[in-house]
N, C-alpha and C positions, 0 to 999 in steps of 0.2 A: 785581729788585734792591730796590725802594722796596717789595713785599710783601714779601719775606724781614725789613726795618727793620724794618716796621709788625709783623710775625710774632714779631719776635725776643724777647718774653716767654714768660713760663711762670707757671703759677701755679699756688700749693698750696693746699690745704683739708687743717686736720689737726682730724677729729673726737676733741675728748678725751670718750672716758667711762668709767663704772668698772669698764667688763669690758674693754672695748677700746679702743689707739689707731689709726686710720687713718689715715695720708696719700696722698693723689692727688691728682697732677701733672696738668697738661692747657694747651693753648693754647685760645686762641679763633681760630676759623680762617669766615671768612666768616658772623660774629657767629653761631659754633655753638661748641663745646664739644668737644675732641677730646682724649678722654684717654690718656695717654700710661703709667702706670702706676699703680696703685692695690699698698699696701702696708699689712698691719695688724698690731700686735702687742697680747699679754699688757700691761694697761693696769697700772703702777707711780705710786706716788707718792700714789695715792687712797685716801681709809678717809671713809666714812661721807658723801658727793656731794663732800667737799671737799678739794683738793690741801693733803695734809698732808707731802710729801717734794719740796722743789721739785728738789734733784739726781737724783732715782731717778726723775721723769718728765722731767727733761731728756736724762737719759741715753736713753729711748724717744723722744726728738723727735730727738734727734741720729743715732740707729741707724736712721730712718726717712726721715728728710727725706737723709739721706747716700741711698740708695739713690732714692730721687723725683728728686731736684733734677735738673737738667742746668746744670752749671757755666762753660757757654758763653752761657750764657741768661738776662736780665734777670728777676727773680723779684720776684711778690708773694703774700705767706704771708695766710692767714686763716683764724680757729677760732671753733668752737663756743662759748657759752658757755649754764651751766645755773644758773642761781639757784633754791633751791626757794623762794622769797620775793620773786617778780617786784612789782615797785611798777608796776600800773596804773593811769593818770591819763587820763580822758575830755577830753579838754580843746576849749572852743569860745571861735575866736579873731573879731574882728572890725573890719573896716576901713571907712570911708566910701569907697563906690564913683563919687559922682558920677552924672551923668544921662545920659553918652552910652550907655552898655553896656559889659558888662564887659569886658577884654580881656586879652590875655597879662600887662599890665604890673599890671593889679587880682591878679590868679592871683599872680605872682610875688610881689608885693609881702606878699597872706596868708600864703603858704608862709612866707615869712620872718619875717612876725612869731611865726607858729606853730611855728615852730621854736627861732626865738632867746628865745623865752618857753616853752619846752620845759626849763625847769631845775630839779632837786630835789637837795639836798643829800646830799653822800657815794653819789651812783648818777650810771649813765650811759643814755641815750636810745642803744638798739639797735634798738627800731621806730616809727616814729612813720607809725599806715596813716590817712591821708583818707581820711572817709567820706563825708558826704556836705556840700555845700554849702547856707544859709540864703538867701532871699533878704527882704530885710525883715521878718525872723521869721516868714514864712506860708508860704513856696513852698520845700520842701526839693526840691533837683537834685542829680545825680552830674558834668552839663555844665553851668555857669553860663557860660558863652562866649555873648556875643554878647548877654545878657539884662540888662535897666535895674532897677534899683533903687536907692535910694539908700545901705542899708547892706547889707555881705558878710558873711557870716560863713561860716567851716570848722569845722565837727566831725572831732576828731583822735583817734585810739585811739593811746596811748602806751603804752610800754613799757618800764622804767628795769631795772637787772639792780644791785646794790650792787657799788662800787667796790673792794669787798673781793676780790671774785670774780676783777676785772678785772685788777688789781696783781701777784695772784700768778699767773697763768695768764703776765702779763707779763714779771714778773722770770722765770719761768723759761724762757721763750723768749730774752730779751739770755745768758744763759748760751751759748746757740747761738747768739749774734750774729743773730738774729731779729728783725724788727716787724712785729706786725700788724697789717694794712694797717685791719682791719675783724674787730668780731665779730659775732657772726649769732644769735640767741636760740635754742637748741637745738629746740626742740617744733615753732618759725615754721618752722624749714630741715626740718626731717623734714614738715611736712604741705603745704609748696610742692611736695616730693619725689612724695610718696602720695597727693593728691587730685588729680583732675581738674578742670578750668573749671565743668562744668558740677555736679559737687558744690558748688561752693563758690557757684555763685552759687543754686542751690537751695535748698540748707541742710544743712550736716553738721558733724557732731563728728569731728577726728581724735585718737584714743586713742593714744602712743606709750611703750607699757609697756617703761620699760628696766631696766637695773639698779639702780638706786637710786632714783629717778625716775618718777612717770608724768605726761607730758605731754598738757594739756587744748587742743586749738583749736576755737574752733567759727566756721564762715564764713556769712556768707548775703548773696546778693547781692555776691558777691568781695570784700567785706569782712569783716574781722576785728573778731567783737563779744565774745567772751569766751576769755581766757587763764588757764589757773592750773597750774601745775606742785604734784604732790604728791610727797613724802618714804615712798611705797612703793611698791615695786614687785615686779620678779624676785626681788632678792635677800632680800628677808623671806619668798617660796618657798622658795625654798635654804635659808635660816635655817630654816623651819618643818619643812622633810624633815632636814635635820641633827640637829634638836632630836627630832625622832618615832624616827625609824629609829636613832638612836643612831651615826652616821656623821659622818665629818669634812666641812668646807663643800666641799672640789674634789670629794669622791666624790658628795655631795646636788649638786651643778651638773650633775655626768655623768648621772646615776641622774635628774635631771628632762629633761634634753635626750633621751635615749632611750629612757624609759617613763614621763613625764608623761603625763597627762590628766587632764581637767575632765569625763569622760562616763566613766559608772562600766564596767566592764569584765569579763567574766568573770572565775571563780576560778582563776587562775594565778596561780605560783609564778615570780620571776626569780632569778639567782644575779648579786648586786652583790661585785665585786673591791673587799676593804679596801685591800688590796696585792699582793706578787707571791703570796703564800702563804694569805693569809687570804682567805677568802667567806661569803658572809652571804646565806641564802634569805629573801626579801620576796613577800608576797603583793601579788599589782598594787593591786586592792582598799585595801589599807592607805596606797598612794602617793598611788591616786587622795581615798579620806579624809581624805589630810592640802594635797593640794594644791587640792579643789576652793573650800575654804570661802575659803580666802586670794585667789583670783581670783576669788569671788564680794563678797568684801569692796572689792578696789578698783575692781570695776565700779559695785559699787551705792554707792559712796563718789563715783564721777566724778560716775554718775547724779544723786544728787542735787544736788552741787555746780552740776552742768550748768542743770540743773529749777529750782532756785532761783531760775535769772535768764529773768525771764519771758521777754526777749527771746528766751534761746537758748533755753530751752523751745519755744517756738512754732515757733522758726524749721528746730529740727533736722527732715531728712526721713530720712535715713540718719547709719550709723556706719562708719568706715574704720581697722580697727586697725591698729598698726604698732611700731615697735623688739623687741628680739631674744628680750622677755618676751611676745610676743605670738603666739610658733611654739607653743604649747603646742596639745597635739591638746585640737579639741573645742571652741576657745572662740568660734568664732562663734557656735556654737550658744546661747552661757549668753550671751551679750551681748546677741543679737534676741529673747531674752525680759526681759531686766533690761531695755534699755531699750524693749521693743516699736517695732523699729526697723529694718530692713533695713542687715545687717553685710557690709561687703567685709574680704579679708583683702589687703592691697597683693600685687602681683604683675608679673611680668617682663609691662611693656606694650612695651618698644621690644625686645625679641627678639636685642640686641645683646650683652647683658653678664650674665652669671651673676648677680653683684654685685649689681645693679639690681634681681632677685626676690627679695634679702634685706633682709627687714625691719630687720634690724640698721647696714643701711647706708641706710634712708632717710636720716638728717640729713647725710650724706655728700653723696649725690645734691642732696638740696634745698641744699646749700651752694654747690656747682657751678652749678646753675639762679639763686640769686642775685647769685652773684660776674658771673655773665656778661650780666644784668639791670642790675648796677651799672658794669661797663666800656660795656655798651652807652648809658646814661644820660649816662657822665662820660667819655668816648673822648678827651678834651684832657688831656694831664700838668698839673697846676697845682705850683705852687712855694710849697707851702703843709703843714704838716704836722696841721693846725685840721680835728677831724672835723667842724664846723659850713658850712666852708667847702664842704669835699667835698660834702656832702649837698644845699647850695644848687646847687653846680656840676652833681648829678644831677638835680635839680626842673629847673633851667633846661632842659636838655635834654628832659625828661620832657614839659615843657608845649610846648614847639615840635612834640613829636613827636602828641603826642594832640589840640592845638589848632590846628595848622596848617590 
C-alpha cells in the first residue's frame, strides 16, 4: 500500500528539437528508472533553432504527451532547452570558515551564497557544477570536510540559457495545461547520456552534432570545464546537398541518411526518387564532395574552439560523438585525425532498449539519468514553486549523502 503511494507518480521528459520531438514516461522504482513508453514525432513549430509557431508545436506536445501520460498518475513534465548563446560565468564564492573544521553547516551555507549570488539579467541558471574547493587561497580540494582554515572559498561553473528561450518553450506548454517542473541544458543532458565516469574524469570532449545545433562538453576530473554550443550542424549538410544536387531539402535529408559519407567511395551511380514519377542518377562521389568538407568544417571549427582554452586543451584524452548528425558513415575516422584523439561513437551499453543505441536520443537518456539524480537529491514535496528553493532543497540532500 505505502509503496504503491510513494510509486504513484510518473514523469515526462519531452526532448524539443529541430528534427524531432520525443516524449518518455517512466517512474522511478527503487531509485532506478523504469520506463514505460517512449514516443517521438516530425518536430513543428521550429525554423532556424528557434520556436517560431507556438500552436503547431503544441499541437506535437499535445499528440504526444496524450499517448505517454497515464491519467491515474501524479505527473511531472521536463524539457530540454537549447540556447546557441549559452552565458557562461566561472564564478568563486567565499565564506569565513572559523577554526574548528569545516562542516556540513560551512558546505551548506557556501552552496547558498553561491547560488543566491548566481544572478545575471534576462537569463536563468540551468547548471551551476562545483568544482573545486579553495582553502586559504593555497590548498585547492574536491573534499574540504573535516579540514581548518580560516577562509572557504567554491569555484562554480555556471550556466545561464536567455530567458527568451525559456518563455516561449513555456507559454506553449500552459496551452496544454503543462509546467515544467525543470529545464536541463540540451548538450549537459546528451553527454550525462553518452559518457562514462571514467571518461569524464579522465578527460574528454563530447561532440553532439544535431540539427541545427552542435553541442561542445568537455569534462576532466568529473567536472565540467568548457561549454559552447554552435549554430551548425546537420542541417547546413542537408542545406549544402540540396543546394549541389539540385533537390528539394526532405529528399537532401533522405539521400544523406542512406548514402552519406565523409570517406570518399568508389564510382557509383545511385537513382534518388524526386517523386513518385521523377528520378535523378547521382554519382556517390559527387555526395561524398559535397558532404565531406562541411563535416570537416564543424569538426575543425569545435577543434579549435576546444584548443583555444588551454585547460581543455590539455585536459582532453578522447572524443565521444553523439546526436542524430553524428550517424554519418566514416566520421570517426576524419574526427581522430582533426583532432589526433581517440573517437567513440556512443552505443547501446545497457543491451536493454533499441532507443538507447541512437544517438539521436542521447539528450532524451541523459534527461532521464538527471531527473532521477534530482528526485533522488529532493525526495521531500516542498510547497514552494522558487526554483532557488528546489536547488538548495537538492544540495541539502547532496551534502548529507556525500558527507556523511
Amino acid at each position: 500500500m505505502f509503496r504503491f503511494l510513494k510509486n504513484n507518480k510518473q514523469f515526462i521528459v519531452i526532448d524539443a528539437g529541430s528534427h524531432k520531438i520525443a516524449a518518455t514516461a517512466f517512474q522511478i522504482l527503487d531509485n532506478k528508472p523504469l520506463i514505460s513508453r517512449i514516443e517521438h514525432h516530425k518536430s513543428r513549430g521550429f525554423k532556424n533553432n528557434q520556436l517560431s509557431d507556438i500552436s503547431e508545436f503544441s499541437s506535437v506536445i499535445k499528440l504526444l504527451t496524450n499517448k505517454v501520460i497515464n491519467k491515474s498518475m501524479k505527473k511531472e513534465f521536463y524539457c530540454n532547452i537549447t540556447d546557441p548563446n549559452l552565458f557562461i560565468k566561472k564564478k568563486k564564492t567565499d565564506i569565513n570558515s572559523g577554526k574548528l573544521g569545516i562542516s556540513k553547516k560551512e558546505i551548506r551555507k557556501i552552496y547558498r551564497k553561491s547560488l543566491n549570488e548566481a544572478v545575471e539579467k534576462n537569463k536563468l541558471l540551468v547548471h551551476s557544477n562545483p568544482n573545486n574547493f579553495i582553502l586559504d587561497e593555497r590548498t585547492v580540494t574536491h573534499n574540504p570536510f573535516g579540514k581548518k582554515c580560516n577562509k572557504l572559498s567554491l569555484l562554480s561553473y555556471n550556466i545561464f540559457v536567455n530567458n527568451f528561450y525559456i518563455e516561449k518553450l513555456s507559454s506553449s506548454f500552459k496551452k496544454n495545461k503543462i509546467k515544467i517542473t525543470k529545464f536541463f541544458e540540451s548538450g549537459i543532458a546528451s553527454s550525462v547520456s553518452a559518457l562514462t565516469t571514467k571518461e569524464k574524469n579522465e578527460g574528454v570532449v563530447c561532440i553532439d552534432i544535431g540539427g541545427n545545433t552542435t553541442k561542445i562538453i568537455v569534462y576532466l576530473e568529473n567536472n565540467i570545464i568548457f561549454v559552447e554550443n554552435l549554430t551548425l550542424a546537420g542541417n547546413d549538410v542537408t542545406a549544402d546537398l540540396s543546394h549541389g544536387l539540385q533537390i528539394s531539402q526532405e529528399t537532401a535529408e533522405l539521400t544523406k541518411i542512406m548514402y552519406g559519407s565523409v570517406v570518399s567511395t568508389f564510382n557509383e551511380s545511385i537513382e534518388i526518387n524526386l517523386d513518385s514519377r521523377k528520378k535523378k542518377i547521382v554519382n556517390k562521389n559527387l555526395i561524398y564532395g559535397i558532404i565531406k568538407p562541411r563535416y570537416d568544417e564543424i569538426l575543425e571549427i569545435v577543434r579549435d574552439k576546444v584548443f583555444d582554452n588551454i585547460n581543455a586543451r590539455i585536459a582532453i584524452k578522447s572524443v565521444v560523438l553523439t546526436g542524430g548528425a553524428s550517424k554519418i558513415f566514416g566520421i570517426k575516422s576524419i574526427c581522430e585525425n582533426i583532432f589526433n584523439r581517440k573517437t567513440r561513437l556512443i552505443k547501446n551499453l545497457s543491451g536493454k532498449s533499441s532507443f538507447m543505441s541512437r544517438p539521436e536520443f542521447s539528450t532524451t537518456f541523459g534527461m532521464i539519468k538527471l531527473v532521477n539524480q534530482f528526485q533522488l537529491h529532493n525526495p521531500i514535496p516542498k510547497f514552494s514553486n522558487n526554483q532557488f528553493t528546489k536547488i538548495i532543497d537538492k544540495i541539502d540532500n547532496w551534502i548529507e549523502e556525500s558527507y556523511a
